[in-house]
C-alpha positions in Angstrom: -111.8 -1.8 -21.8 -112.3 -3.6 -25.2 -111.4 -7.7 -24.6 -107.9 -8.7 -26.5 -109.0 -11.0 -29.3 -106.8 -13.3 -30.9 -106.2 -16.7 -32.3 -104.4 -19.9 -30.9 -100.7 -19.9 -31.1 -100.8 -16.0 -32.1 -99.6 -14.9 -29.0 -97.3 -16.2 -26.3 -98.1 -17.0 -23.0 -95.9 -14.1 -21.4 -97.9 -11.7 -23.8 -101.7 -13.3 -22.9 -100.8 -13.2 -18.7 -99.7 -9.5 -19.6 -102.8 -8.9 -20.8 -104.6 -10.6 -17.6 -102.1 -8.4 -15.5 -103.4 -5.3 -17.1 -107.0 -6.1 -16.2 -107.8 -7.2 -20.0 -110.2 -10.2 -20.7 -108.5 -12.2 -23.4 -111.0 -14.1 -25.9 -109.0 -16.9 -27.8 -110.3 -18.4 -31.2 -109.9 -21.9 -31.3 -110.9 -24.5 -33.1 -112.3 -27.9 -30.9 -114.1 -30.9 -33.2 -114.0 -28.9 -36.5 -115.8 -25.9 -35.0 -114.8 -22.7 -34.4 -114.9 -21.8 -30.7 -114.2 -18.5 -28.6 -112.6 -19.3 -25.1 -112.3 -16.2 -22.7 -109.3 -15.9 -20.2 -110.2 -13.5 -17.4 -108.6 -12.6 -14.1 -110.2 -11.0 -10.8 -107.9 -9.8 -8.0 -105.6 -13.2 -7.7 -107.8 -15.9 -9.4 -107.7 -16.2 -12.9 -110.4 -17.9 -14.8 -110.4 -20.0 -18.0 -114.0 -19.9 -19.8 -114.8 -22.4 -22.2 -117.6 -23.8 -24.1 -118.0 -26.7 -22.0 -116.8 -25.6 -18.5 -115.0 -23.0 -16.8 -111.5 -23.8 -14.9 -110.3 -21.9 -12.4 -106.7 -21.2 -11.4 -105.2 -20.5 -8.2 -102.2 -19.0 -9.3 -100.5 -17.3 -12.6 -98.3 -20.5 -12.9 -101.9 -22.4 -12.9 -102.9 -20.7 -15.7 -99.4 -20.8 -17.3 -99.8 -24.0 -17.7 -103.2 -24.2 -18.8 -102.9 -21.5 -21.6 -99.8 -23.4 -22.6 -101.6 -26.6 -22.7 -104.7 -26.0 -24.5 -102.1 -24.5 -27.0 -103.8 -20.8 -26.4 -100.2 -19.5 -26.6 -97.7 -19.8 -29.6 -94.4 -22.4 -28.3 
């Protein structure tokens, strides 16, 4: 299956965790410093994984990763 690729703040965080539900990896466009950079959201079995350009975070829990999409401002307010 083809990754979801959007930008940050074009989605919501009920439509990205959707998207991890349904087995889709979910790359994000965002911009960190003045560059361009693509982080991928990813979820296997009951962990769900955060990869950015500098490290990858790792969430327990799909109110873990709530609150990291929503923090990072991946998802739209």
């Amino acid at each position: 299956m083809d990754p979801l690729v959007t930008t940050d703040g074009a989605m919501g965080a009920d439509e990205l965790l959707a998207a991890l539900d349904d087995g889709r990896r979910v790359v994000v466009r965002t911009e960190f410093l003045g560059e361009e950079h693509e982080v991928t959201l990813r979820r296997d079995g009951d962990v769900f994984y955060c990869d950015t350009p500098t490290r990858l975070h790792k969430h327990e829990s799909r109110e873990e990763m709530r609150t990291c999409i929503e923090k990072q401002g991946y998802a739209s307010e």
